[in-house]
C-alpha positions as CSV (number, residue, x, y, z in Angstrom):
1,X,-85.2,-72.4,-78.5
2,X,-84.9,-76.1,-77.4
3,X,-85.5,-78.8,-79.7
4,X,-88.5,-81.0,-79.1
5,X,-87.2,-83.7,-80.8
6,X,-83.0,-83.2,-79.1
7,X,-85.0,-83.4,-75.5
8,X,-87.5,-86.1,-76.7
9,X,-84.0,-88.6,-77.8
10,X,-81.4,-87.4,-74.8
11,X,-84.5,-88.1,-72.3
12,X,-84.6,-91.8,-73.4
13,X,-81.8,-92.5,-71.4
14,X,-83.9,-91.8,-68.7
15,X,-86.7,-93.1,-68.5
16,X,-90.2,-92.5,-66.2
17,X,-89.7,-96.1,-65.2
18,X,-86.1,-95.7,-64.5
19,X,-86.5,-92.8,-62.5
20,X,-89.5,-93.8,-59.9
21,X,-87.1,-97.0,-59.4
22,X,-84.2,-94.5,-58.3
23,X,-86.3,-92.9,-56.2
24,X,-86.5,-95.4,-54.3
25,X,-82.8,-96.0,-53.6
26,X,-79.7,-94.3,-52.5
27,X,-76.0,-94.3,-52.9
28,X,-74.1,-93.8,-49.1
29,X,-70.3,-93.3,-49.4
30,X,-68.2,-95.9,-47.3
31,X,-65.0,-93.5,-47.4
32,X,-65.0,-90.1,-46.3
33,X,-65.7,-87.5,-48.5
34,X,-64.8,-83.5,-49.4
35,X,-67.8,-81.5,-50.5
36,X,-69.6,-78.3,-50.1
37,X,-72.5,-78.3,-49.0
38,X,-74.1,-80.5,-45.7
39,X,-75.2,-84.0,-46.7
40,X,-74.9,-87.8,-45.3
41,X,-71.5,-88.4,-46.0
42,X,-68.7,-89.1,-43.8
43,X,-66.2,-85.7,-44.1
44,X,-62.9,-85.5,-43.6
45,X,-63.0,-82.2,-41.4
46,X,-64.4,-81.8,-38.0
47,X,-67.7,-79.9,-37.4
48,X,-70.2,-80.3,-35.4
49,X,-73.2,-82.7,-36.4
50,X,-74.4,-85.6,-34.4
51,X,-71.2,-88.1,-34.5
52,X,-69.1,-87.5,-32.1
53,X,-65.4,-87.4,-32.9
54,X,-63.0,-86.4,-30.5
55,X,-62.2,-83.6,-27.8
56,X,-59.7,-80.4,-27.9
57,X,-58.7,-77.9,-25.2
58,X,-60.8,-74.7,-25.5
59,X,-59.0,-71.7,-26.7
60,X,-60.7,-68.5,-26.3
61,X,-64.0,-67.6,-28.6
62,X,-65.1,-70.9,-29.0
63,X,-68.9,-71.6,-28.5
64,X,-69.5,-72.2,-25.1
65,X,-72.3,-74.5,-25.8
66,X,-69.5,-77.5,-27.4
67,X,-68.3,-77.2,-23.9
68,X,-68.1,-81.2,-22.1
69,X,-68.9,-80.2,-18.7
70,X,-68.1,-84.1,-17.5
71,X,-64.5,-83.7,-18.6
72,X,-64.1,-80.5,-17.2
73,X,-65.1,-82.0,-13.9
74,X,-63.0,-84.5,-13.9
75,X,-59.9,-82.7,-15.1
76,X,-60.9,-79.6,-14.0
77,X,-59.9,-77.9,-17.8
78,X,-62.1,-76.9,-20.5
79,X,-62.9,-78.9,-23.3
80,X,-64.5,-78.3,-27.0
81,X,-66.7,-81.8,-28.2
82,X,-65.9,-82.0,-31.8
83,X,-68.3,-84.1,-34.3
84,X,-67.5,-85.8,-37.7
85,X,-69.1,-83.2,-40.1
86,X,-70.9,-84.9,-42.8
87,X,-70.8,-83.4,-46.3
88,X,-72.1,-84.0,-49.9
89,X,-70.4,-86.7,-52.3
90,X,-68.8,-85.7,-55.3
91,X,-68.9,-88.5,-57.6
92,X,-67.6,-88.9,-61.5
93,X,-69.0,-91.1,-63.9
94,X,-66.5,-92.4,-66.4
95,X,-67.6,-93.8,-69.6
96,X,-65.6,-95.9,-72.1
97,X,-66.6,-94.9,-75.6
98,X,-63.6,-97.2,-77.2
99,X,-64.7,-98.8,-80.6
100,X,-65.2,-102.3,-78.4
101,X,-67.9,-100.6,-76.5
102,X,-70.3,-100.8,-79.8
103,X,-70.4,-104.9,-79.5
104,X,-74.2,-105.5,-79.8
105,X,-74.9,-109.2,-78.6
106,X,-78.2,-110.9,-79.5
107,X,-79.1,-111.2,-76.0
108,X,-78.9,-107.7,-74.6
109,X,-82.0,-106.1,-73.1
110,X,-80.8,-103.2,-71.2
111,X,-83.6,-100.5,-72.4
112,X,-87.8,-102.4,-72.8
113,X,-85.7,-105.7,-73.5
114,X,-84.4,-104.5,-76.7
115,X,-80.9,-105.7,-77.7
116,X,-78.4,-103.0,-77.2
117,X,-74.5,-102.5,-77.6
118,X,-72.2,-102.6,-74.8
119,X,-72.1,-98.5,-74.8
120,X,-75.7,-97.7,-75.2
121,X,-76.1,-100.2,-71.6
122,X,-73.3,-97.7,-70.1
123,X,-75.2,-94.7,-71.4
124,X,-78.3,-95.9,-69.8
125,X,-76.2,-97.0,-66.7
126,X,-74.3,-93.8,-66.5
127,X,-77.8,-91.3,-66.9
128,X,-79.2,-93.6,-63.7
129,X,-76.5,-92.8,-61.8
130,X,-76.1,-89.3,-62.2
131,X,-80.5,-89.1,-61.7
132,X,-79.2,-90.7,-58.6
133,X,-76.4,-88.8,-56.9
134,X,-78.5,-85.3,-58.2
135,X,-81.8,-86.7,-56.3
136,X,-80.1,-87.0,-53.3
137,X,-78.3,-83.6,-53.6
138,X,-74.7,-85.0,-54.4
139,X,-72.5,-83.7,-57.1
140,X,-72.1,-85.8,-60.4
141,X,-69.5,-85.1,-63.2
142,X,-69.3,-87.0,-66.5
143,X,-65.6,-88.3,-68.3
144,X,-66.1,-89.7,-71.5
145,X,-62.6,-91.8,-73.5
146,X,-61.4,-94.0,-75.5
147,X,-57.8,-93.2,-76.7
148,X,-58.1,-90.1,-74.5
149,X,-60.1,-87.9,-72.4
150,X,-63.5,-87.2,-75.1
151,X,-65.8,-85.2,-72.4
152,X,-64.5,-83.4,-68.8
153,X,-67.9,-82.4,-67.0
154,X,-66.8,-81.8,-63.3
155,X,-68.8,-82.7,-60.9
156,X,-71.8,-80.4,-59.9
157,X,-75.0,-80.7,-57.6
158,X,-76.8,-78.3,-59.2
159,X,-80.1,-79.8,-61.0
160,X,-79.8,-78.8,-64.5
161,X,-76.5,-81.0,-64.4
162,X,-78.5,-83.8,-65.2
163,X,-79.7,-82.4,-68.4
164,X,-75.8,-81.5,-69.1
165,X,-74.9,-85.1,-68.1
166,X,-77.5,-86.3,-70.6
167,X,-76.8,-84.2,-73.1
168,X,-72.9,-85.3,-73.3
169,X,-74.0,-88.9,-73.0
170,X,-76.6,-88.3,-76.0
171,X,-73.7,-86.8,-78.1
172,X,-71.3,-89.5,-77.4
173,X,-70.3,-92.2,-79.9
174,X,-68.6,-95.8,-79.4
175,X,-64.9,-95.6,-81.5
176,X,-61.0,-95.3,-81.7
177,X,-59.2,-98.3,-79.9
178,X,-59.0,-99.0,-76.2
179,X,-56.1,-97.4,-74.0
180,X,-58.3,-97.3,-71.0
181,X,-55.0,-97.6,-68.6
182,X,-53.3,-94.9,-70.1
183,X,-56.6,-92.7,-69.9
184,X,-57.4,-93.7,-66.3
185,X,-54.3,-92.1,-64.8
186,X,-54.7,-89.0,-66.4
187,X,-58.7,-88.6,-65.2
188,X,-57.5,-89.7,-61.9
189,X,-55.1,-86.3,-62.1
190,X,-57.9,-84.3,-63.2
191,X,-60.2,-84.9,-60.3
192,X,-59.7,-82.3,-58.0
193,X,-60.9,-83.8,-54.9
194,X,-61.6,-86.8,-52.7
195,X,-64.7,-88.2,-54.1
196,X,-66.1,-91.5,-56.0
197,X,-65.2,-92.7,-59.0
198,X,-68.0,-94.8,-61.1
199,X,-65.8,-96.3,-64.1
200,X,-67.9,-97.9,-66.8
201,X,-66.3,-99.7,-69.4
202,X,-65.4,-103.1,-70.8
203,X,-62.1,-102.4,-69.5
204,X,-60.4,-104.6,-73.2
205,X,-56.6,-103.7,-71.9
206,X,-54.3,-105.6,-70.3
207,X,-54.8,-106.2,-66.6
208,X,-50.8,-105.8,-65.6
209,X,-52.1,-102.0,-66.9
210,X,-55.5,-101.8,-65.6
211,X,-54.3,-102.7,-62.0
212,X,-51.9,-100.0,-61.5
213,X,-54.3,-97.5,-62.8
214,X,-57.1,-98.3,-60.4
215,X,-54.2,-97.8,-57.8
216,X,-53.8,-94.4,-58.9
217,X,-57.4,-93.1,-57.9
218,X,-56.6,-95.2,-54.8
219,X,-53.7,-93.3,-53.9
220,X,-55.5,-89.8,-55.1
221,X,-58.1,-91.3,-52.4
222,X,-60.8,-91.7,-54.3
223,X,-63.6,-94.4,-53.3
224,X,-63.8,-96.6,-56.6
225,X,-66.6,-98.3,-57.9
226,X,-66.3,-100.7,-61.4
227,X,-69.2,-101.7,-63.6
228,X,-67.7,-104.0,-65.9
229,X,-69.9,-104.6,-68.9
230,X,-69.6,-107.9,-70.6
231,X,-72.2,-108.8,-73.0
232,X,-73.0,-112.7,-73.3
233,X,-71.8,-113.8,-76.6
234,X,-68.3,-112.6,-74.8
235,X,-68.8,-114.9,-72.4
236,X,-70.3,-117.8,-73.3
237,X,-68.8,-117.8,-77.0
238,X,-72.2,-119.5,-78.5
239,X,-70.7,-119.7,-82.0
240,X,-70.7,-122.6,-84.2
241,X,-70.1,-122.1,-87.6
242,X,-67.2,-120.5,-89.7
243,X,-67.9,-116.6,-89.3
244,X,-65.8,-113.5,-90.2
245,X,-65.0,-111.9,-87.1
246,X,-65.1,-108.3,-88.1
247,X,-62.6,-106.0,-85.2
248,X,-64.6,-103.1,-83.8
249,X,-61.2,-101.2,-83.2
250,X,-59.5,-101.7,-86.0
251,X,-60.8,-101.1,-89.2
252,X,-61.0,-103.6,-92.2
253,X,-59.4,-105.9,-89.6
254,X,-61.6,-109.6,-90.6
255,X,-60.3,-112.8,-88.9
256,X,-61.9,-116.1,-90.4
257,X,-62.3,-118.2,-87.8
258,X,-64.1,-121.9,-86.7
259,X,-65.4,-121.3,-83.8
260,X,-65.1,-124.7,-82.1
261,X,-61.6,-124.9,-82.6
262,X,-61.1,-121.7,-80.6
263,X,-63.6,-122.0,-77.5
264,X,-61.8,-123.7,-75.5
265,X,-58.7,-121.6,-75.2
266,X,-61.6,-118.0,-75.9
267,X,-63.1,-119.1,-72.4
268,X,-60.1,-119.9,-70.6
269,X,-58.8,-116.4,-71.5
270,X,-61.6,-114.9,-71.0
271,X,-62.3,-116.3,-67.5
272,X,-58.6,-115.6,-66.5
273,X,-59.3,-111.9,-67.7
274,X,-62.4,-111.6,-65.4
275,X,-60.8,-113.2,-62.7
276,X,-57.5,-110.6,-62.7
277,X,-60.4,-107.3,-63.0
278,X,-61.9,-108.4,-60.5
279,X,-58.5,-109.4,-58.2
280,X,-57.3,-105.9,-59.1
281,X,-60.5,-104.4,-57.6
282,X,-60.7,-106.3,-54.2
283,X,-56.8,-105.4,-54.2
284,X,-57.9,-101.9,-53.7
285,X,-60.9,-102.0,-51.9
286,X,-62.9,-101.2,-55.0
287,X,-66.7,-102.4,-55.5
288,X,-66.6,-105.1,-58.5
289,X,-69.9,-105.1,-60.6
290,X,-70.4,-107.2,-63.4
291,X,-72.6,-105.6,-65.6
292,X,-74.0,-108.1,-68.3
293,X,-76.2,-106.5,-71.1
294,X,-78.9,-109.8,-71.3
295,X,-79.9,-108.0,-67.2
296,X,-81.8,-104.7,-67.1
297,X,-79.2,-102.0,-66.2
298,X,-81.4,-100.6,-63.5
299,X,-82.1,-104.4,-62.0
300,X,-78.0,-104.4,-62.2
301,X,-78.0,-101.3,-60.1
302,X,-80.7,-101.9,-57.4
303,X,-79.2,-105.1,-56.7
304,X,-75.6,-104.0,-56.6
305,X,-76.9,-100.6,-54.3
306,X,-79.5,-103.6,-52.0
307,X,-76.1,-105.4,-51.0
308,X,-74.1,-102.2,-50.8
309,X,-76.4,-100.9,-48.0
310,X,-76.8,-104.5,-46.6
311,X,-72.8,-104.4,-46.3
């Protein structure tokens, strides 16, 4: 029998409130996608809904009602109208569960305005966004990592997959260091068809190695979406006196440090490192998102889905 209490904590990351905001918005693929089932996507293959696409010469058993009648009076030959078909999107929701993903800053207020970590923000983000694509009859899939692939939930339409989704989001821990490059080519292998990819993460590597793998999903064809979650302390460095900075990777890893002697050179690295994720994404046509955990996660996403649709 179910658990009460298992459906009663997994649900959080969904809330009522959460969900009548998602109803209210919805996610169209710019790319064309491969899917199976009829939806509002652009498809790859030709069919026949209401976008026309191009003509071919009529070979014998086609419907006769696809025949253009003006172009077989001006060219006296029989011609097929074929449409764009449109199809469901399949998208995948990657999560980075690395050890830097459990940051908590003071200022977070992702769930009721509650502080939260870095990770719990993505949990919340990633339940929205698979509430989303199932709503609107898409397919969502879930990849949790951190030194490698933790979870591999390919992408279904079905509606319990939103339970499954939550389930393996409420079963997921923040730890083990962050080789997020590394990990990223091998998901982008593992996804077997054209579809979006939703990567949620702090993305703590280097960006010589983050570049190339958001290039690989590229070249695998994928439309490419990055929520980069940043929490505030990260970026504004607020600290002032000595403090033992305690490493979230590495364990028993404490670095003494005065604050005010660092700032300066913390923020210029840090802006740099924002700067070269985001230059990496526009490189590749990929939608950029900062995700900061002092914002709402859902306020994040109705604002990045508003301009989306705006264009």
């Amino acid at each position: 029998m179910p658990d009460p209490d298992q459906d009663l904590a997994f649900m959080q990351l969904l809330p009522d409130e959460t969900a009548a905001t998602l109803s209210r918005l919805e996610w169209l693929s710019r790319g064309k996608m491969e899917g199976a089932i009829a939806g509002r996507h652009a498809s790859p293959f030709k069919g026949f809904s209401a976008e026309f696409a191009e003509h071919r010469q009529y070979a014998q058993g086609d419907d006769l009602r696809n025949l253009d009648w003006r172009a077989y009076g001006k060219s006296d030959r029989y011609y097929i109208k074929q449409y764009v078909d449109e199809t469901n999107l399949r998208a995948t929701i990657v999560l980075d569960c690395s050890g830097s993903m459990a940051y908590r800053g003071d200022e977070a207020a992702a769930a009721g305005g509650e502080p939260c970590s870095k990770f719990r923000y993505g949990q919340f983000l990633a339940a929205a966004l698979a509430y989303l694509f199932i709503r609107q009859r898409d397919a969502a899939g879930l990849v949790t990592f951190d030194t490698q692939v933790r979870e591999y939930l390919p992408a279904a339409s079905r509606p319990a997959q939103v339970r499954h989704i939550l389930e393996k989001l409420h079963r997921s821990e923040p730890g083990g260091e962050t080789a997020a490059a590394d990990v990223l080519h091998e998901v982008a292998e593992r996804i077997p068809r054209r579809g979006l990819v939703l990567l949620i993460s702090d993305l703590f590597d280097t960006p010589e190695k983050i570049a190339p793998a958001l290039h690989h999903f590229r070249h695998r064809r994928h439309e490419v979406a990055v929520f980069h979650v940043m929490a505030e302390e990260e970026l504004t460095f607020p600290f002032k006196k000595f403090n033992n900075f305690r490493s979230l990777e590495v364990p028993d890893t404490l670095l003494k440090i005065d604050p005010k002697s660092v700032r300066k050179a913390y923020l210029d690295h840090v802006g740099k490192f924002l700067k070269e994720v985001e230059k990496a994404c526009g490189q590749i046509g990929a939608d950029y998102v900062p995700a900061r955990t002092k914002r709402r996660y859902d306020e994040t996403l109705a604002e990045y889905l508003t301009k989306r649709r705006l264009g």
